[in-house]
LUMSE-544871 format. One record per residue (C-alpha): x negated, y negated, z negated; residue in three letters; chain. Coordinates in nm, 4 decimals, always signed. Layout:
BEGIN
X|Y|Z|ALA|A
...
***
This chain:
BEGIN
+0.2173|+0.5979|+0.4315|UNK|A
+0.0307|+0.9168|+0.4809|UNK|A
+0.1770|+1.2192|+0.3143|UNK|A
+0.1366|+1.5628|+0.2311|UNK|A
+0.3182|+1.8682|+0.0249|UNK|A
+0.1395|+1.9603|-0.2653|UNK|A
+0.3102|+2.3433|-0.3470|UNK|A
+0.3604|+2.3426|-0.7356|UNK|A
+0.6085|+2.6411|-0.7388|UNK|A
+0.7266|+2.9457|-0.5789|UNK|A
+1.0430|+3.1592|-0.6802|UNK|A
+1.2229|+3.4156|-0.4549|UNK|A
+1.4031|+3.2537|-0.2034|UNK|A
+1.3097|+2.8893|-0.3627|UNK|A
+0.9338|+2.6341|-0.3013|UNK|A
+0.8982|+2.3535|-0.5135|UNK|A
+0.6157|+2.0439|-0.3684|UNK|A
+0.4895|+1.7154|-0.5459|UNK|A
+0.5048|+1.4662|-0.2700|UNK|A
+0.1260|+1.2894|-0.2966|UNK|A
+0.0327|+0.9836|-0.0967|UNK|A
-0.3015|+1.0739|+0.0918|UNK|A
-0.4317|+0.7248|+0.0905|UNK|A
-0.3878|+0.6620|-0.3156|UNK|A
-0.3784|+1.0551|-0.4172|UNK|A
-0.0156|+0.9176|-0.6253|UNK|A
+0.3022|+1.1608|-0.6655|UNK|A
+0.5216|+0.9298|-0.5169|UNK|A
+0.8408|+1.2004|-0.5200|UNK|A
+0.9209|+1.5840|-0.5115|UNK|A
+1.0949|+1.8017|-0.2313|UNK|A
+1.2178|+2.1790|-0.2741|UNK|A
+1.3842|+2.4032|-0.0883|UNK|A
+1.6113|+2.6961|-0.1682|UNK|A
+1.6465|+2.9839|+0.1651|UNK|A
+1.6489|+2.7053|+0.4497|UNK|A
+1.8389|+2.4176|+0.2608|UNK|A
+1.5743|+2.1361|+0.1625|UNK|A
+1.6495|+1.8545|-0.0291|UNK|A
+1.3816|+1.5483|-0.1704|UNK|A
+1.3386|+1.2263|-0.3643|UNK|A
+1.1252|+0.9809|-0.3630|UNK|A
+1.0203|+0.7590|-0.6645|UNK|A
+1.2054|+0.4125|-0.6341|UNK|A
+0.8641|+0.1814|-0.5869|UNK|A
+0.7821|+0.4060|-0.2874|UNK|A
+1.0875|+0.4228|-0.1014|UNK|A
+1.1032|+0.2174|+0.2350|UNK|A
+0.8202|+0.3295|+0.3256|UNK|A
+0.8597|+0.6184|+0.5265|UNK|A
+0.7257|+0.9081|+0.2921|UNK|A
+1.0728|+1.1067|+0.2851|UNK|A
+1.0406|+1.0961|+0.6761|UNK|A
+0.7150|+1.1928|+0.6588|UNK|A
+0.7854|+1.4604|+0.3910|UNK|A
+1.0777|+1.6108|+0.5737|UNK|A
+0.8941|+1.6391|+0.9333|UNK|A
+0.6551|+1.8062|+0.7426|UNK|A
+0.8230|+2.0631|+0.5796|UNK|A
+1.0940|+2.1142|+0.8744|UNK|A
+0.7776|+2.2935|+1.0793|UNK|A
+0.7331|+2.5257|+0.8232|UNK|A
+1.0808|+2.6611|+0.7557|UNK|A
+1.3309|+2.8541|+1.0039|UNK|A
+1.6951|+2.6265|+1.0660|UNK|A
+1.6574|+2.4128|+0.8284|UNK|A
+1.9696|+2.2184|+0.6525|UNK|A
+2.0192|+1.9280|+0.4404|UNK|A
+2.3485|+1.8831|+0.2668|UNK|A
+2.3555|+1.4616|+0.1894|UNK|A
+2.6481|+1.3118|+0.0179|UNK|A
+2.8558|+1.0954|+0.2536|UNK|A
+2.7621|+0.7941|+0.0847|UNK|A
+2.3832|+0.8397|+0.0821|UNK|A
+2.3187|+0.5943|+0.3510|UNK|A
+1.8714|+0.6322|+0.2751|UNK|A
+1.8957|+0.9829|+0.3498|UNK|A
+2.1387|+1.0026|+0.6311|UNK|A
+1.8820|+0.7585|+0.8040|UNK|A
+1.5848|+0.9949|+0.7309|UNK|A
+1.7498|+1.3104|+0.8412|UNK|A
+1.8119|+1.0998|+1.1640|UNK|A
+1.4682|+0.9755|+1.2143|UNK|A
+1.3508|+1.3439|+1.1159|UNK|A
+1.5542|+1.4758|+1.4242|UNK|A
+1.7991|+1.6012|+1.2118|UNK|A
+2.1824|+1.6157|+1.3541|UNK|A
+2.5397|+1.5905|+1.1911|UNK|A
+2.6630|+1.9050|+1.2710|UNK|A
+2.9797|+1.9524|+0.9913|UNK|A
+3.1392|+1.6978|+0.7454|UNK|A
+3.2093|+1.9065|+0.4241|UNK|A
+3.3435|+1.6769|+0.1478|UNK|A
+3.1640|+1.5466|-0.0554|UNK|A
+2.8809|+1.6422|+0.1688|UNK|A
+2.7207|+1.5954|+0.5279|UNK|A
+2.5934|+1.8585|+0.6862|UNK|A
+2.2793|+1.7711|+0.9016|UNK|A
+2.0325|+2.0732|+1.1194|UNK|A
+1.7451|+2.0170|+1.3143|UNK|A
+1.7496|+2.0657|+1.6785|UNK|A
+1.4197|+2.1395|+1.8676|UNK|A
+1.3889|+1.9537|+2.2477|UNK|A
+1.5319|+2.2236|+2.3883|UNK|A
+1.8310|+2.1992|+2.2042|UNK|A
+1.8058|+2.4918|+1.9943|UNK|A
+1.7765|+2.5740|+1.6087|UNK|A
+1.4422|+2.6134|+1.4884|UNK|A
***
């Protein structure tokens, strides 16, 4: 799938983007972040297809540190943090605690 981040809002401290698949010009889900945390969703007959990957690569090179905080039992996004280059760096009930890591090792 070939995505992109279609800004629809901007508060403060907080960016709001329509997911839209290039190919079919479709909102397939929505991602938003508030200071460095982002979170996302994808709509249920596009997921499996690699548009949250895509999504969060995408919007991890335009933020500083970025976090995601994924419930422990949200096995989908756990797996797209990881394929994102995200790592596990805490375990804060109820949540995960995931940061991206550039080659070298360091926060963004």
């Amino acid at each position: 799938m070939n995505v992109e981040l279609l800004e629809i809002e901007r508060k403060q401290n907080e960016l709001f983007f329509n997911i839209i698949d290039k190919d079919t010009n479709l909102d397939i889900g929505i991602l938003f972040t508030v200071d460095n945390h982002v979170a996302y969703e994808i709509k249920p007959e596009f997921r499996g297809q690699g548009a949250a990957t895509d999504a969060l690569k995408l919007i991890t090179s335009q933020i500083k540190n970025p976090v995601l905080e994924i419930t422990y039992n949200n096995i989908a996004s756990k797996r797209v943090a990881l394929k994102s280059g995200y790592t596990l760096v805490k375990v804060q009930p109820p949540f995960e605690i995931y940061e991206y890591f550039n080659e070298k090792g360091k926060n963004k």
